[in-house]
LOMAR-448256 format. One record per residue (C-alpha): y, x negated, z. Coordinates in nm, 3 decimals, m for minus. Layout:
! residues N
NODE     north      east        up
NODE         Y         X         Z
...
END
This chain:
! residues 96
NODE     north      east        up
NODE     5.458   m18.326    m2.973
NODE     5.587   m18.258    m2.633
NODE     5.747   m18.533    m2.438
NODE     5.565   m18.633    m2.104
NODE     5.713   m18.552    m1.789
NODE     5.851   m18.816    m1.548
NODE     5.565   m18.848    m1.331
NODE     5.362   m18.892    m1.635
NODE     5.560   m19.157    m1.765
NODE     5.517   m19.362    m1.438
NODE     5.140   m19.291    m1.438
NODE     5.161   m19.471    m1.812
NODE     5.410   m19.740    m1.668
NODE     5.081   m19.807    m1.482
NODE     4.892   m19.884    m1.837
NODE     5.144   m20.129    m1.971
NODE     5.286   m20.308    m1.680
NODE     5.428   m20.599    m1.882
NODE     5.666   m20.344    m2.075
NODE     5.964   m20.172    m1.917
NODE     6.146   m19.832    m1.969
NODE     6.484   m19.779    m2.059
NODE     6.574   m19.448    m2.102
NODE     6.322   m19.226    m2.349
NODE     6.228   m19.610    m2.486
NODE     5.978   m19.815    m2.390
NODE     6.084   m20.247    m2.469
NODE     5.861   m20.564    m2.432
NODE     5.962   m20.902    m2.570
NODE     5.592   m21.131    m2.650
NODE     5.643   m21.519    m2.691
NODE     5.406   m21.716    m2.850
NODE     5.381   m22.082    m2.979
NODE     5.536   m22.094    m3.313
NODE     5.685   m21.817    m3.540
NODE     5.366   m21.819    m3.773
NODE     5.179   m21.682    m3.487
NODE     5.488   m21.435    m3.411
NODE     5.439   m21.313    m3.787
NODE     5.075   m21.274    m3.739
NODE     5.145   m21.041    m3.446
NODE     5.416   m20.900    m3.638
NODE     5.175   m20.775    m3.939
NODE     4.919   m20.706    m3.700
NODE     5.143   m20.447    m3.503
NODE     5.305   m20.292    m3.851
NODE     4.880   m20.248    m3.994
NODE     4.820   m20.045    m3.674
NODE     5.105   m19.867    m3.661
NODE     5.076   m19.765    m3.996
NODE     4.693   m19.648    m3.936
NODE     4.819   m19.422    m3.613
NODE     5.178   m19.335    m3.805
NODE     5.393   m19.405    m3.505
NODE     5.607   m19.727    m3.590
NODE     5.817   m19.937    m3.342
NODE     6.172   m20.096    m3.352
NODE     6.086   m20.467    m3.428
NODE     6.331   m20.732    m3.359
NODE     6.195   m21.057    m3.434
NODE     6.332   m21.435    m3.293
NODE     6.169   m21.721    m3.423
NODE     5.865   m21.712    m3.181
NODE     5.975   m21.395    m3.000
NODE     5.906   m21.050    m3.100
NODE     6.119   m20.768    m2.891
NODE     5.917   m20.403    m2.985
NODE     6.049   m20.077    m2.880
NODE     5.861   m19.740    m2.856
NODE     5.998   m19.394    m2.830
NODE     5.857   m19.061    m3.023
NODE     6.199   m18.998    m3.216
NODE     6.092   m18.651    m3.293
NODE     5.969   m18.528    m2.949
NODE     6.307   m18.669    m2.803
NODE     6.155   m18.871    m2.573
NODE     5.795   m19.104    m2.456
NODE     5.453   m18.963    m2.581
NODE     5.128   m19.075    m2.525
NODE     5.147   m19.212    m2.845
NODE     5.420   m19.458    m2.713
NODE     5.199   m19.524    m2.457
NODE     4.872   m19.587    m2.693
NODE     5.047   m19.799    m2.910
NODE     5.204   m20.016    m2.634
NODE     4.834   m20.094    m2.527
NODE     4.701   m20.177    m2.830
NODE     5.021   m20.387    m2.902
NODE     4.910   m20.581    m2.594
NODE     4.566   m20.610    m2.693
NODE     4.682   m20.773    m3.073
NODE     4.884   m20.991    m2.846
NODE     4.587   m21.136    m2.645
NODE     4.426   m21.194    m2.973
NODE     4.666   m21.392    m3.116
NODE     4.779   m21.643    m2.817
END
């Protein structure tokens, strides 16, 4: 997989405007209420990943759950960071 080019990556900053880039990694930190619901979110995000075989960095804080996306073997973003950063969102909305 070929990594996308900078003005592709700002055209998918456009997707996924709560998320930020740092470097070749995309980051977004998600609060929510209590850590059950943090879990839930959690095992949510690690059942799609698994589906679409692209996994984030999880860091998880009580009711705070930091993800990071990169495509370690294109050296860089993907569309699949990008993908997966939507549908992260979308498990979010679900869940608060």
């Amino acid at each position: 997989m070929k990594p996308l080019t900078p003005a592709e990556i700002r055209l998918g900053m456009h997707r996924v405007p709560h998320w930020t880039r740092r470097g070749a990694m995309l980051r977004r930190t998600f609060e929510f209420n209590e850590f059950v619901a943090a879990m839930k979110f959690v095992n949510s995000v690690a059942r799609v990943a698994e589906k679409v075989q692209h996994h984030p960095d999880i860091d998880i804080r009580w009711n705070r759950v930091t993800l990071r996306l990169t495509t370690h073997d294109a050296d860089g973003l993907t569309e699949r960071d990008f993908s997966l950063a939507e549908r992260c969102h979308a498990i979010a909305e679900t869940i608060k």
